[in-house]
KEFIFI-331318 format. One line per field, with one value per residue (C-alpha): residue number from 1; chain; x, z, y. Coordinates in steps of 0.5 Angstrom, whole numbers. Layout:
N
n <- [NUM; ...]
chain <- [A; ...]
xx <- [X; ...]
zz <- [Z; ...]
yy <- [Y; ...]
This chain:
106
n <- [1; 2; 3; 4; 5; 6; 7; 8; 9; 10; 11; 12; 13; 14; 15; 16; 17; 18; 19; 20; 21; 22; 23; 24; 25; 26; 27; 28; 29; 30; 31; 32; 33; 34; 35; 36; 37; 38; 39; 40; 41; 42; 43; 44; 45; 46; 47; 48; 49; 50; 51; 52; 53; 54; 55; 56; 57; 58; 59; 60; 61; 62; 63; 64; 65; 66; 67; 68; 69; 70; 71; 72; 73; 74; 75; 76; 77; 78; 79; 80; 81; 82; 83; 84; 85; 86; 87; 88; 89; 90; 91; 92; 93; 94; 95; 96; 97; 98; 99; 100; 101; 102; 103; 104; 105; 106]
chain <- [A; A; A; A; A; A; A; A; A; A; A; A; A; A; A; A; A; A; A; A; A; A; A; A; A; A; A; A; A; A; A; A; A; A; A; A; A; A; A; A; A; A; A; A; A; A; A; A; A; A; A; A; A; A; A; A; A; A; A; A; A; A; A; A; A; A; A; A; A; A; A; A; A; A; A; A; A; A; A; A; A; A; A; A; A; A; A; A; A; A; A; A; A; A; A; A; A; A; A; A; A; A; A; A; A; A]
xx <- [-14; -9; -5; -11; -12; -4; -3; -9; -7; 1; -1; -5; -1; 4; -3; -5; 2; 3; -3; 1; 8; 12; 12; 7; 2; 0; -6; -3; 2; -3; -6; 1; 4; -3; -1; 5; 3; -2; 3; 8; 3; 1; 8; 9; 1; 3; 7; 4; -1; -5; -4; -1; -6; -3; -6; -4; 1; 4; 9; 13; 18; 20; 26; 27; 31; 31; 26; 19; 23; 22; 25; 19; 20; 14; 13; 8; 4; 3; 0; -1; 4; 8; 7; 3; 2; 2; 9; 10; 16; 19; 24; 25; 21; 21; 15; 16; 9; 8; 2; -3; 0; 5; 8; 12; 18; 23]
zz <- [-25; -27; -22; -17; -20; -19; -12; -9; -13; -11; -4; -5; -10; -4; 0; -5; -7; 1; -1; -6; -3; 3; 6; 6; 11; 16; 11; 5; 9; 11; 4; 1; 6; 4; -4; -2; 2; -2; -8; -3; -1; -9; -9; -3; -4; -8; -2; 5; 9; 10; 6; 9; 13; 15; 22; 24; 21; 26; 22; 26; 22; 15; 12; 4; 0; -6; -11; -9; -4; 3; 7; 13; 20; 20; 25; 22; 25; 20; 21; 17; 11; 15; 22; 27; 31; 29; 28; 29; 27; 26; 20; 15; 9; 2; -1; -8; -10; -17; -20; -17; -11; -5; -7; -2; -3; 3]
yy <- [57; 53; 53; 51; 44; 43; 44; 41; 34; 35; 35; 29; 25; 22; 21; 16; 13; 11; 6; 3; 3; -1; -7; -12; -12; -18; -20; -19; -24; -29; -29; -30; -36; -39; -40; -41; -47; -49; -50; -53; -58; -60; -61; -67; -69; -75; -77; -75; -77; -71; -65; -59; -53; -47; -46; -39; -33; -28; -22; -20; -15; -13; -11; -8; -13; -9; -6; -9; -15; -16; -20; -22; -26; -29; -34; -40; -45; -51; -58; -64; -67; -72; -68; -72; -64; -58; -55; -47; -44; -37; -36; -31; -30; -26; -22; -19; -15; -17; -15; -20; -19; -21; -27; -31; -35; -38]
């Protein structure tokens, strides 16, 4: 009887870690970048013209740095501050999952 419980919850244990683990998803991406622009923008807000918008966030590759670190490049397009058109840039990024999240950082 025992043995009945364990081996169906032994095959579905990986299934359900899989959610948990790897690199973060385009959302989670877009989601991460948002913050981190929006607590850039509270940073120059006293000093730019116009605050800073992330128009579009486009993933394009992970790569496991370490523990839960992944480096990203993510192509940003960005507008406001002192740019008078919006600005697309593709540069690397790094996601840490912390326990409210993906967390962005240059």
């Amino acid at each position: 009887m025992r043995n009945a419980f364990f081996l169906p919850a032994a095959m579905v244990a990986p299934l359900l870690l899989t959610g948990c683990s790897g690199e973060p998803s385009q959302s989670e991406i877009s989601t991460s970048v948002s913050t981190f622009m929006t607590e850039l923008g509270r940073i120059v807000a006293t000093q730019a013209p116009r605050p800073l918008a992330v128009d579009d966030v486009e993933k394009h590759g992970c790569t496991l740095e370490r523990g839960m670190t992944y480096v990203c490049d993510v192509t940003l397009t960005v507008s406001g501050g002192y740019m008078p058109q919006p600005q697309t840039r593709t540069a690397p990024m790094r996601f840490t999952r912390m326990a409210e999240g993906w967390v962005a950082s240059e």
